[in-house]
N, CA, C and O atoms as a GROMACS GRO file, in nm:
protein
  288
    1UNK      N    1   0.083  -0.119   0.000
    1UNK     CA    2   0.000   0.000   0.000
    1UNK      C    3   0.087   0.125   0.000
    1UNK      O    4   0.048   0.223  -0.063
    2UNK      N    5   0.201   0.130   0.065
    2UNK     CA    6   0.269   0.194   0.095
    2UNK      C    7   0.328   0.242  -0.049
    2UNK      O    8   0.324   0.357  -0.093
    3UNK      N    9   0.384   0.128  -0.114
    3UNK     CA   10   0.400   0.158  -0.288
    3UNK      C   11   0.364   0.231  -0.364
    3UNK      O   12   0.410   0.309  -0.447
    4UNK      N   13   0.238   0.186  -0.312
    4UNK     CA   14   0.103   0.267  -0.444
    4UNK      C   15   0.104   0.400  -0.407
    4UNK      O   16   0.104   0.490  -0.491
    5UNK      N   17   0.104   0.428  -0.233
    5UNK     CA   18   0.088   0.570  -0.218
    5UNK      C   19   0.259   0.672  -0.248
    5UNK      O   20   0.254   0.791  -0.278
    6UNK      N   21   0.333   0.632  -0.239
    6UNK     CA   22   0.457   0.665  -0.296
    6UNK      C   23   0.495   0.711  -0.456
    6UNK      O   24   0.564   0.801  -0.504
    7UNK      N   25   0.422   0.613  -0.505
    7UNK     CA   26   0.422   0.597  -0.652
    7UNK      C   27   0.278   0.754  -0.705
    7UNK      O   28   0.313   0.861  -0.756
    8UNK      N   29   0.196   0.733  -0.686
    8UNK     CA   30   0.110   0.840  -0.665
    8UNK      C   31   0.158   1.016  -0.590
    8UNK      O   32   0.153   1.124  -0.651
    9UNK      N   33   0.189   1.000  -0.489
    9UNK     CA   34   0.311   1.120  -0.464
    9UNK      C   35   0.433   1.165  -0.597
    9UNK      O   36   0.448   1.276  -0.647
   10UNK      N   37   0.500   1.052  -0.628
   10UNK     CA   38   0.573   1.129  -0.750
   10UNK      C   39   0.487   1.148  -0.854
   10UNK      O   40   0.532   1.241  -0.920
   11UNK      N   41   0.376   1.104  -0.908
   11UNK     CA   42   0.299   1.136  -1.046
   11UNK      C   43   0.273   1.222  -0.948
   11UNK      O   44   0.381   1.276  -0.923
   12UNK      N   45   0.198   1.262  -0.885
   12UNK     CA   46   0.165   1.428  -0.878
   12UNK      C   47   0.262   1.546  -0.868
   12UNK      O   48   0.235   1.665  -0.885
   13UNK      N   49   0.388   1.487  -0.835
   13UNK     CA   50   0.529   1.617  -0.776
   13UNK      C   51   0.556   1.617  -0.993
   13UNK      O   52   0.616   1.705  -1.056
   14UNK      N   53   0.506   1.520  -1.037
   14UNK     CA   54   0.526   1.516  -1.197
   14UNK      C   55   0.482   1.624  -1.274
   14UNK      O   56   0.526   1.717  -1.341
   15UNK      N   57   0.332   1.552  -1.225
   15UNK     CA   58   0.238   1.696  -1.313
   15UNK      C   59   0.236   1.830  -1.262
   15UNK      O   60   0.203   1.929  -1.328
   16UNK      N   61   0.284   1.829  -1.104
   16UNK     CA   62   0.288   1.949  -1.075
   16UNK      C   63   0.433   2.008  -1.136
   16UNK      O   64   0.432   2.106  -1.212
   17UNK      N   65   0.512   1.965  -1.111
   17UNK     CA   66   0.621   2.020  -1.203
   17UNK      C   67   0.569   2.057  -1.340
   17UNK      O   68   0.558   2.178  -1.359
   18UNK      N   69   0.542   1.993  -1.417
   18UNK     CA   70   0.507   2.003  -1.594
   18UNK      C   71   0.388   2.146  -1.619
   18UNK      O   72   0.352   2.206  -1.720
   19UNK      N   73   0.353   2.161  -1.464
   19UNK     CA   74   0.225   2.258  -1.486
   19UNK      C   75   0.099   2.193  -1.538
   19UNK      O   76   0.069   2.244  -1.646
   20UNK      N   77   0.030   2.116  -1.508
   20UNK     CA   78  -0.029   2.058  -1.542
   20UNK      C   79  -0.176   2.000  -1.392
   20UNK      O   80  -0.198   1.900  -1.323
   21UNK      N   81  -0.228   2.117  -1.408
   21UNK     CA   82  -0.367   2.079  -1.286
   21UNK      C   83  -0.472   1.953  -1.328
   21UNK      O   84  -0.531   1.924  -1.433
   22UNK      N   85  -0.464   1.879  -1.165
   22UNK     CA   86  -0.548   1.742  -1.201
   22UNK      C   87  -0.663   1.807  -1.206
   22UNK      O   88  -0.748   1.766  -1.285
   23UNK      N   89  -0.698   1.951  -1.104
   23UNK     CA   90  -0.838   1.977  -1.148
   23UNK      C   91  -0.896   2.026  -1.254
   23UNK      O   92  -1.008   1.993  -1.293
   24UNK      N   93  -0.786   2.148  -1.332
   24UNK     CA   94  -0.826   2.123  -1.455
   24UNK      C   95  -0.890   2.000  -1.538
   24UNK      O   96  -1.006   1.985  -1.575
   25UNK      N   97  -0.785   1.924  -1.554
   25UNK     CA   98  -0.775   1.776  -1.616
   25UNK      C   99  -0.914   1.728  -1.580
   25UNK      O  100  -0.994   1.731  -1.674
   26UNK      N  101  -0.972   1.672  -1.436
   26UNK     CA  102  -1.096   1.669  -1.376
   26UNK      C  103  -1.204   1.758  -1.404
   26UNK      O  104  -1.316   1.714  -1.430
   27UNK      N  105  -1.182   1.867  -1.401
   27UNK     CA  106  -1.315   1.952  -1.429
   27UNK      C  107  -1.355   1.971  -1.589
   27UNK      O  108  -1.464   2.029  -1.594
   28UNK      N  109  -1.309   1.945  -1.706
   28UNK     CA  110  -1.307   1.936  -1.841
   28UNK      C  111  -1.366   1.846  -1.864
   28UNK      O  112  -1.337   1.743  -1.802
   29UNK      N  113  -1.495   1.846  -1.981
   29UNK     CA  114  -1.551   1.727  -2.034
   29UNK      C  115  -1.503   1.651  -2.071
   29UNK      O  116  -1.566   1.547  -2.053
   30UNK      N  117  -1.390   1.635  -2.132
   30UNK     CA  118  -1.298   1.507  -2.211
   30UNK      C  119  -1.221   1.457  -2.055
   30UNK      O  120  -1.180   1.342  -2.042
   31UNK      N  121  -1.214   1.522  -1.985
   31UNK     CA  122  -1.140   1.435  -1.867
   31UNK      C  123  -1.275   1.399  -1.760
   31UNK      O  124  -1.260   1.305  -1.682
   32UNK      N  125  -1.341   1.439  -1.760
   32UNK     CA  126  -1.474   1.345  -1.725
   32UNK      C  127  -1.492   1.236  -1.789
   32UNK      O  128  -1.504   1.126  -1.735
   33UNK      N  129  -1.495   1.265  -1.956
   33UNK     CA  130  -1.549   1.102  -2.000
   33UNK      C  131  -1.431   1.013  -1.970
   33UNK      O  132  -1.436   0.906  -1.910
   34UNK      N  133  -1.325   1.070  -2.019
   34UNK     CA  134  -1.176   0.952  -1.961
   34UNK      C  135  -1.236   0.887  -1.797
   34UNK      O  136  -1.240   0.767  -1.769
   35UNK      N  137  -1.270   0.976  -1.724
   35UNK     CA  138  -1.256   0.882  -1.614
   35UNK      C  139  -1.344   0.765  -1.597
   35UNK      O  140  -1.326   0.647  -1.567
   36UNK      N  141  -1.473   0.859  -1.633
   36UNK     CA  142  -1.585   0.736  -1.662
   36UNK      C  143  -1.558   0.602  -1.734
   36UNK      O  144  -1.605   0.495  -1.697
   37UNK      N  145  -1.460   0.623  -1.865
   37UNK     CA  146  -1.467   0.528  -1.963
   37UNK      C  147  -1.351   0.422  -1.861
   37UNK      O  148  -1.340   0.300  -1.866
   38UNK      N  149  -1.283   0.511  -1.781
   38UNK     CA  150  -1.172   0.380  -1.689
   38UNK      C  151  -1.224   0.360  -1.567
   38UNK      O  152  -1.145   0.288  -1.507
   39UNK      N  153  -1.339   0.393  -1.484
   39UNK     CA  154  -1.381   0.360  -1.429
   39UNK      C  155  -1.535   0.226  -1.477
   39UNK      O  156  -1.593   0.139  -1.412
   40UNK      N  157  -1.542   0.262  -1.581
   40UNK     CA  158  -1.615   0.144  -1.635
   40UNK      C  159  -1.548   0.050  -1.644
   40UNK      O  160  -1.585  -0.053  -1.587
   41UNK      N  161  -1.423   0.052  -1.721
   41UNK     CA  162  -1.353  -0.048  -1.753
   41UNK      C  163  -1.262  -0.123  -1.681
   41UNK      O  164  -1.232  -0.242  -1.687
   42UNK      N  165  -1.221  -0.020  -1.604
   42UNK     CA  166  -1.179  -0.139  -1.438
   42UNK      C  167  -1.264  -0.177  -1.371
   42UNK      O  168  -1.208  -0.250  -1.288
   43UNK      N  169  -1.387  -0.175  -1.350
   43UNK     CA  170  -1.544  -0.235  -1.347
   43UNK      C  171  -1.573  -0.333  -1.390
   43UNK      O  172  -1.634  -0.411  -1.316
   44UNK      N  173  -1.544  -0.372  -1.523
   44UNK     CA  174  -1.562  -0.478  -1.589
   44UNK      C  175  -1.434  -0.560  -1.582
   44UNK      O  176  -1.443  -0.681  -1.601
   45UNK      N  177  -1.326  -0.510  -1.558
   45UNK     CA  178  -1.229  -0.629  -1.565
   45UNK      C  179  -1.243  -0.682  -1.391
   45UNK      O  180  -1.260  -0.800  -1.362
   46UNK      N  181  -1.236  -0.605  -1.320
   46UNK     CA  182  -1.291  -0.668  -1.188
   46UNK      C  183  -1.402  -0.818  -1.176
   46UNK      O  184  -1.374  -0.932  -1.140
   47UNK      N  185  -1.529  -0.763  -1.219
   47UNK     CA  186  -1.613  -0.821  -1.254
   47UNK      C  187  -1.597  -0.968  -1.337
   47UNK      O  188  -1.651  -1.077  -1.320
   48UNK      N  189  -1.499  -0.920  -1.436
   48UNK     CA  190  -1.450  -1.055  -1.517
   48UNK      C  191  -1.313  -1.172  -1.469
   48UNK      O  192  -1.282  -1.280  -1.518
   49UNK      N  193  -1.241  -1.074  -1.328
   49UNK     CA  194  -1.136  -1.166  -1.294
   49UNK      C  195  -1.221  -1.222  -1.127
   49UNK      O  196  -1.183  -1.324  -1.070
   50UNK      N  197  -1.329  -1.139  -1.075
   50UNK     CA  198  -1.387  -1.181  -0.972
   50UNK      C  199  -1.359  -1.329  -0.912
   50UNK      O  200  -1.299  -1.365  -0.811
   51UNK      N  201  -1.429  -1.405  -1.020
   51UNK     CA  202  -1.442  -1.568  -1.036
   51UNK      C  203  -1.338  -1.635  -1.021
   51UNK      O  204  -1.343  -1.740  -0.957
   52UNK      N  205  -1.222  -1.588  -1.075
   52UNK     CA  206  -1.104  -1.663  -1.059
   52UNK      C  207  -1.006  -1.622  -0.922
   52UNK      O  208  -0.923  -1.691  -0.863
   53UNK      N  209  -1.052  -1.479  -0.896
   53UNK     CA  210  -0.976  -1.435  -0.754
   53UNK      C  211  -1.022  -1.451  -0.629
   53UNK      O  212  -0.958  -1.419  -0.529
   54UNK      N  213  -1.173  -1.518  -0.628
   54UNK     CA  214  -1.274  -1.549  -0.548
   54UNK      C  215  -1.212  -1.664  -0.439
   54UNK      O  216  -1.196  -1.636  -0.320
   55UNK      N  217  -1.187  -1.763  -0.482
   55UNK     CA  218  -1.140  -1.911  -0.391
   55UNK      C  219  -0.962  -1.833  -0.328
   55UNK      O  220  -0.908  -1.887  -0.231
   56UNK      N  221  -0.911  -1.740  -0.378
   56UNK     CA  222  -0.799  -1.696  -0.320
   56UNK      C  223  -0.811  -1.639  -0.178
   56UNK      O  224  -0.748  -1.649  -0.073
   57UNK      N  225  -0.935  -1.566  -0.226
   57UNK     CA  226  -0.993  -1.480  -0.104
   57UNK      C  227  -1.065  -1.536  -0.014
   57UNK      O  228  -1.071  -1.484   0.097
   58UNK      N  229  -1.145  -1.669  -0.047
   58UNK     CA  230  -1.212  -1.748   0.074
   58UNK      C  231  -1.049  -1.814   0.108
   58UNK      O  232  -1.026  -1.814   0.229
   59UNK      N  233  -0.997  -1.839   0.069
   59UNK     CA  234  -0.873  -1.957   0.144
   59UNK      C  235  -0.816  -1.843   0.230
   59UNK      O  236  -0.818  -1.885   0.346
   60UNK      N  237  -0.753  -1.683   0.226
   60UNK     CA  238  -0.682  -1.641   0.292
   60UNK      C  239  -0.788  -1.615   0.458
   60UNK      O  240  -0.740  -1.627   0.570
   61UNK      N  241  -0.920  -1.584   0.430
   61UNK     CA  242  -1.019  -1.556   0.490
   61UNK      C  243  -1.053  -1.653   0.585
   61UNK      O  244  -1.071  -1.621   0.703
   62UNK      N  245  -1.066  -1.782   0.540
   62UNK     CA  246  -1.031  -1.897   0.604
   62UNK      C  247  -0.902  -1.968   0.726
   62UNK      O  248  -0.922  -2.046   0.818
   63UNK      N  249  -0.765  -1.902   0.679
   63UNK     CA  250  -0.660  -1.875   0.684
   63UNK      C  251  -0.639  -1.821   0.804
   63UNK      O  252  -0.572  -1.869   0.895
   64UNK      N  253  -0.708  -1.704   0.803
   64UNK     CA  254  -0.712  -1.549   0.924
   64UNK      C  255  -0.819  -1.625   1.031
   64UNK      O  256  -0.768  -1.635   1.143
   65UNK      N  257  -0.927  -1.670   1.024
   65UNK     CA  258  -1.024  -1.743   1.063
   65UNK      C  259  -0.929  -1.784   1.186
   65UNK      O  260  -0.903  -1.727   1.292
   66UNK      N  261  -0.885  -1.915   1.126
   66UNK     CA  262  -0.795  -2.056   1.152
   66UNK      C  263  -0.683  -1.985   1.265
   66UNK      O  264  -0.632  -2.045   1.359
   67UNK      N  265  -0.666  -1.868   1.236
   67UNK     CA  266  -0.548  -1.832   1.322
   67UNK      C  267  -0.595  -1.767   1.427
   67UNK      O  268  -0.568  -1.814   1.537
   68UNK      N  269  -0.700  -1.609   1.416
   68UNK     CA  270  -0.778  -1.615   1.532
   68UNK      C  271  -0.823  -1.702   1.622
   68UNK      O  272  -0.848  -1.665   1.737
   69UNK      N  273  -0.840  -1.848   1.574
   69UNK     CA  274  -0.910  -1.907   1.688
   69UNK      C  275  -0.794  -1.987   1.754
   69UNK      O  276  -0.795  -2.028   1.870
   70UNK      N  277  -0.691  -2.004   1.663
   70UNK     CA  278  -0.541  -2.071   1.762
   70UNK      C  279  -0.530  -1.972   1.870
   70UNK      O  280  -0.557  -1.999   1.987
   71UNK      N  281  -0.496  -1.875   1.836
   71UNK     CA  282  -0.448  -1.737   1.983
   71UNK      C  283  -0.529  -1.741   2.044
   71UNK      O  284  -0.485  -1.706   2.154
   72UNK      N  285  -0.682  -1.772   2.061
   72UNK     CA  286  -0.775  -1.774   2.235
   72UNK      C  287  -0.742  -1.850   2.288
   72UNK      O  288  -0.787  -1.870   2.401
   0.00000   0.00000   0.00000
């Protein structure tokens, strides 16, 4: 997590260097539909890897379960 938020800190020290406002970018119709069209579309790939990432997530869940009840 720590990554992602690191990685996100330099793209913004980026665009802020380049001059380049996310709110601009955000408040403009063409950067509205961009977000929409990738917020759809990481929507649907979610949706489409769900099924296969599903039994990962009951086993770790299971996992955490299994270990809470060792430590009482």
């Amino acid at each position: 997590m720590l990554h992602l938020l690191f990685w996100v800190f330099i793209l913004v020290l980026g665009l802020s260097y380049f001059g380049i406002s996310i709110q601009a970018i955000l408040g403009s119709s063409t950067g509205q539909a961009n977000v929409a069209y990738l917020s759809n579309l990481f929507s649907q790939a979610w949706h489409l890897l769900l099924p296969y990432i599903q039994p990962f997530i009951s086993i770790i869940q299971h996992l955490i379960s299994y270990v809470q009840n060792i430590k009482m």
